[in-house]
N, C-alpha and C positions, 0 to 999 in steps of 0.2 A: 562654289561660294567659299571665300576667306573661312579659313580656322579661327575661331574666336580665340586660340592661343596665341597665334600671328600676329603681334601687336606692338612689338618692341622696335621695329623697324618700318620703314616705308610699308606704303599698299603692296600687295602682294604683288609677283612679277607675272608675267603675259597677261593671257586677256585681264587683269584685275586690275592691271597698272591703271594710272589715270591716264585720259587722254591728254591732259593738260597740265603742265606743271608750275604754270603761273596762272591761279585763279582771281580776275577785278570781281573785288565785293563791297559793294556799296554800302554806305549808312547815314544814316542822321545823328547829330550831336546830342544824342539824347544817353541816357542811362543806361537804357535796355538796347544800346550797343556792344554792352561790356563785352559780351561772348565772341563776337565778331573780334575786338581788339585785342582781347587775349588769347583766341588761339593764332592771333596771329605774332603778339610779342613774346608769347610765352614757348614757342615751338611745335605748340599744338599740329599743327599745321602737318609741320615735317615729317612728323608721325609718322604720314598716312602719305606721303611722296608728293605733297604739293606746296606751294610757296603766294599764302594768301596777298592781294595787294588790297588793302585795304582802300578806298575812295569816298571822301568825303561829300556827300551831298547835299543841294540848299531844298531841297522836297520830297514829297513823297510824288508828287507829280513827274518831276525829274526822274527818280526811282522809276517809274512807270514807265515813261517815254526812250531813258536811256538801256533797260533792259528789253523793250521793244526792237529798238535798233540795233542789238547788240552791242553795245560800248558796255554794259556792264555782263559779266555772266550772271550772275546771282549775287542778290540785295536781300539786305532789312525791307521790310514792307509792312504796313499794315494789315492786319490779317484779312480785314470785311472787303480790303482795297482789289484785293486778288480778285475776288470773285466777280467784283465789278469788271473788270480789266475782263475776266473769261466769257461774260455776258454782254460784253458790247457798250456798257452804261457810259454815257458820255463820247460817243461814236468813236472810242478809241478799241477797238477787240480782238482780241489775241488769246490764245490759250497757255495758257500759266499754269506752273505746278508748285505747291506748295510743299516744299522739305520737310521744313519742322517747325514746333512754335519755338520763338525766343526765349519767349518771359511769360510769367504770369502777372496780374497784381502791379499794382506800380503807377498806377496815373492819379490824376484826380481833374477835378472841379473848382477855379479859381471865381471868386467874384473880387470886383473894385473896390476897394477903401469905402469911395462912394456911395456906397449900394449899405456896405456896413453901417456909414456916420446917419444912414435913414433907416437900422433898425434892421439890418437883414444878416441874419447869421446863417438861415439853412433855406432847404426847399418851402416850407411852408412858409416862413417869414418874406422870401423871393416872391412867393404866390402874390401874399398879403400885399406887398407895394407896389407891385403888378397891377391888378387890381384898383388900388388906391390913386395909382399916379400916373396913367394911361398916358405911354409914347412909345418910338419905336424904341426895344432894348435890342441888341445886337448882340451876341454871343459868336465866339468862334472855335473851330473845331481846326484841324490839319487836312483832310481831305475827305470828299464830299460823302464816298461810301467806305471810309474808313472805322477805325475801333473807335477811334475821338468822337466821330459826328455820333457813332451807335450811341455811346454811353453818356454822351451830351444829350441827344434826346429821349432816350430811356427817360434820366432821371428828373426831365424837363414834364415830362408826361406822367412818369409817377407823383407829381407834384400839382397836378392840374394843369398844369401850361406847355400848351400848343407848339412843339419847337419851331413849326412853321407858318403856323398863323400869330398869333401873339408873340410872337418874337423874326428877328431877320439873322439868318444863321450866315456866316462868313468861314473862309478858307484862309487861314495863316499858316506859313508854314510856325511848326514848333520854338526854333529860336530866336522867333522875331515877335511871339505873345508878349513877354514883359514889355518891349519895347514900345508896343501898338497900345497896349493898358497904360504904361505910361502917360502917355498924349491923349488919352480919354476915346480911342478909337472902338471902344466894347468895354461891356459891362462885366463881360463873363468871359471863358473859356478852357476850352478841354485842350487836353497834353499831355505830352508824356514827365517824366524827373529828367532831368533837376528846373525846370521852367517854374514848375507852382511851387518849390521852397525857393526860387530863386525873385518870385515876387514877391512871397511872404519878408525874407529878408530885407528885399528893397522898398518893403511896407506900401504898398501899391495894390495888393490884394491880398487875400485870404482863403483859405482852404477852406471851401462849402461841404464836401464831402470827398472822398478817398472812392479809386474805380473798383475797390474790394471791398467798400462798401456797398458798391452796385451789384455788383455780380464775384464773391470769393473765388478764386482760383480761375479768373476770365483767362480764356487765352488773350494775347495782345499783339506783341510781332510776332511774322510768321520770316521763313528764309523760302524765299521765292525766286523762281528763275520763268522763263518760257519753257515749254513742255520741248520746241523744237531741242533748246539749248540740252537738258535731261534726254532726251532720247538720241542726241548726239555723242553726250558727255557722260553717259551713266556711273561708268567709275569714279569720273570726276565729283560729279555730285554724291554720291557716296560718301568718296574722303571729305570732301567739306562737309557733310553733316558730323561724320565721324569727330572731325577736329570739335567740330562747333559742339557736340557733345560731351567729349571730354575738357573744354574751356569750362561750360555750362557746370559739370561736375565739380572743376577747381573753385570756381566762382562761391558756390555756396559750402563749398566743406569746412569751412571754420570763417571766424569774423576778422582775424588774421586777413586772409585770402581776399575777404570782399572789402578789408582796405587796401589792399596792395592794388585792386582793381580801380575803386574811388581814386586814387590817386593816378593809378594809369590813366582812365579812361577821362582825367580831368585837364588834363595837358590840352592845351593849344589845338593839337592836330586832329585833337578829338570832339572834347563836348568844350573844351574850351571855358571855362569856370571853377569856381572855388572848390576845393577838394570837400571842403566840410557839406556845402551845400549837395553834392551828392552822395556822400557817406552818409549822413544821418539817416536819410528817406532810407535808403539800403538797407540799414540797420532797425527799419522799422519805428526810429525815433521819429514822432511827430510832432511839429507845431503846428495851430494853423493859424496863427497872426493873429487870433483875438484873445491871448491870453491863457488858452486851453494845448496841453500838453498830455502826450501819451503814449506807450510802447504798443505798436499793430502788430498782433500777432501774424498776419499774414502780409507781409510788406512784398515788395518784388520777390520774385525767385526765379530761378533759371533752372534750376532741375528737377532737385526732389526723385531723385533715385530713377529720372527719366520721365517722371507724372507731369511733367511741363512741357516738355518737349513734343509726344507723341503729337502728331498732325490729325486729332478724333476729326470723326465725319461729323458727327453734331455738330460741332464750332461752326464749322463752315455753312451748314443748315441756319445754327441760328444769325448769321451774319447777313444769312438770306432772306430768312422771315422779315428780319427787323428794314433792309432795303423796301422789302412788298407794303411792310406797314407803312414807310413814308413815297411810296410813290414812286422811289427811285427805279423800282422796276416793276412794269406799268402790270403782266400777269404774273401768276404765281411758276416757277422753273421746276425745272425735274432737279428736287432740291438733292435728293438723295444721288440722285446719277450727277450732276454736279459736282457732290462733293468726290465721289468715287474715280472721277473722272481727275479733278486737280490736288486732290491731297495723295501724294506718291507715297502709302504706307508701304511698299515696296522696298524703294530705294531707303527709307527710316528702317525699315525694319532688318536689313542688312547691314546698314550701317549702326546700328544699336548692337548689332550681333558681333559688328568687330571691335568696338569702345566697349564692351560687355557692358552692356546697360538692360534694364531689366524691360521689359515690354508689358503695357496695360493688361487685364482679360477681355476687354471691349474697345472697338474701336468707336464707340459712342458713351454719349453720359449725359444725364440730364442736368437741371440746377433751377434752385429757386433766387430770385432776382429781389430787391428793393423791393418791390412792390407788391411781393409775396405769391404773386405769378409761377408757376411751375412748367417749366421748360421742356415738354416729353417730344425728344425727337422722331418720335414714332408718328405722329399727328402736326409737320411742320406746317401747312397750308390753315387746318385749324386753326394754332395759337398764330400764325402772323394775322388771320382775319379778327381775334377773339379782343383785340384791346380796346378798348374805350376810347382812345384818341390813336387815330391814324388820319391818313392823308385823304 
């Protein structure tokens, strides 16, 4: 194993080298790409002897299918997406492993101007006209067993409302939501930054709730590859977590850094949008288009001294419960050997050992959710049966 002093130059030479010194890395125009774009503008990269090519994607379906086929090595992905993809869901199945998480924190819950000018500011007031004015409302998520659809219908059930009977749920990709709100194609939906200050600004919707309002410290993207790609590439996958953890470091170590990022990751070739619109979310700055203003103390984060990053077994567990509660997967899995099976604390934890990064005491953790639910991943089968609304 790499000397954790060994760090000032490339991966280390023979067996440690990488296999590959051009690694395709996939992502979406979102926010919680930064990591990805800065270890690769920032020289992150080089470090560790590889030469990231960043590639721009229009889905997270694409993500899926092009690292299926190999055209990408490893991608941004959704975290709940992975386990889908490992389980068959949607008759596409592959086994996938999950590096690390990207991000914490950082999405939210958009509703329509429309929906506001009848009275609706949060989950209860949504219930109330629900209720009141019976038709189909349509909500959209990014992909069908992703982190969007989980935290779309968490907070649609914490609220009384059925994400899939009282409402019709839809797949957009992420920066094509304002666009589809615009033209009145949905009522609602879930995304990553800069999409929901990106409608607040163009007054088109408004911020219902923040996804760290649903769940503080959620994981969100994960760096995901196929297992074959990892068990060919082990070095490789190494340095790129390694890079992707010291970008992750840069990113949050001063407000400095995380504008130099807002500004990088806002160029054209990236998320493509106004630098301010993803700076502020970054910074924790909030509006949410009805007038209401406020500093979040937990806004996105990328590292946190490593506590974002680790790939826990819980995540992965609760990504699975919440699949069984809506149906997405028809019994309950061997949630535990699943996750043990796709989350490569391994290759993380060797690569945490050469970016000297600090490592969790558990590779599980619990968390109590909106709706004041307690998450004990000791008893996953339990709490996926235990909700009041499921499928």
């Amino acid at each position: 194993m790499i000397d954790p002093l060994v760090r000032a130059g490339a991966w280390a030479a023979g067996s440690d080298a990488p296999e590959k010194s051009e690694v395709r890395i996939g992502f979406l125009p979102l926010t919680d790409c930064a990591s990805i774009v800065m270890a690769a503008t920032e020289g992150f990269d080089r470090k560790y002897g590889i030469k990231l090519i960043p590639s721009k994607e229009v889905s997270f379906a694409s993500v899926r299918d092009k690292l299926v086929a190999g055209e990408l090595d490893v991608s941004q992905m959704l975290c709940g997406q992975i386990y889908g993809v490992q389980l068959g869901v949607g008759g596409l199945k592959h086994d996938m492993a999950n590096l690390m998480t990207l991000n914490q924190n950082g999405q939210a819950i958009t509703l329509s101007t429309q929906l506001a000018s009848k009275g609706v500011s949060d989950g209860p007031s949504l219930a109330a006209l629900m209720r009141r004015e019976p038709r189909e409302y349509v909500f959209a998520q990014t992909f069908p067993t992703g982190t969007h659809a989980m935290w779309l219908y968490y907070w649609l059930a914490a609220n009384g409302i059925h994400p899939l009977r009282d409402a019709r749920s839809i797949s957009v990709p992420g920066p094509q939501m304002v666009a589809n709100m615009r033209v009145g194609n949905m009522d609602g939906f879930c995304a990553g930054e800069p999409w929901n200050a990106r409608a607040v600004v163009d007054r088109i919707g408004f911020t219902a709730i923040t996804t760290q309002g649903i769940w503080k410290g959620h994981p969100e993207k994960s760096l995901a590859a196929t297992s074959s790609f990892v068990e060919r590439h082990p070095n490789t996958a190494r340095a790129v977590v390694a890079a992707l953890l010291e970008a992750s470091r840069f990113i949050d170590a001063s407000i400095s850094n995380r504008r130099k990022t807002a500004s990088t990751v806002a160029a054209k070739a990236y998320v493509n949008t106004d630098e301010d619109v993803i700076l502020d979310r970054m910074l924790g700055r909030y509006s949410n288009g009805l007038g209401k203003t406020w500093d979040d103390p937990n806004p996105m984060r990328f590292f946190d001294n490593g506590a974002v990053n680790f790939p826990y077994l819980s995540d992965a567990m609760w990504f699975m419960t919440q699949q069984k509660r809506w149906g997405i997967l028809k019994q309950h899995p061997d949630y535990l050997g699943i996750a043990r099976q796709v989350n490569r604390i391994d290759i993380y934890k060797q690569a945490a050992l050469a970016a000297g990064v600090a490592l969790p005491k558990s590779d599980v953790r619990g968390a109590t959710l909106v709706d004041g639910v307690v998450w004990d991943p000791s008893k996953p089968a339990a709490y996926a049966d235990g909700f009041k609304l499921h499928a």
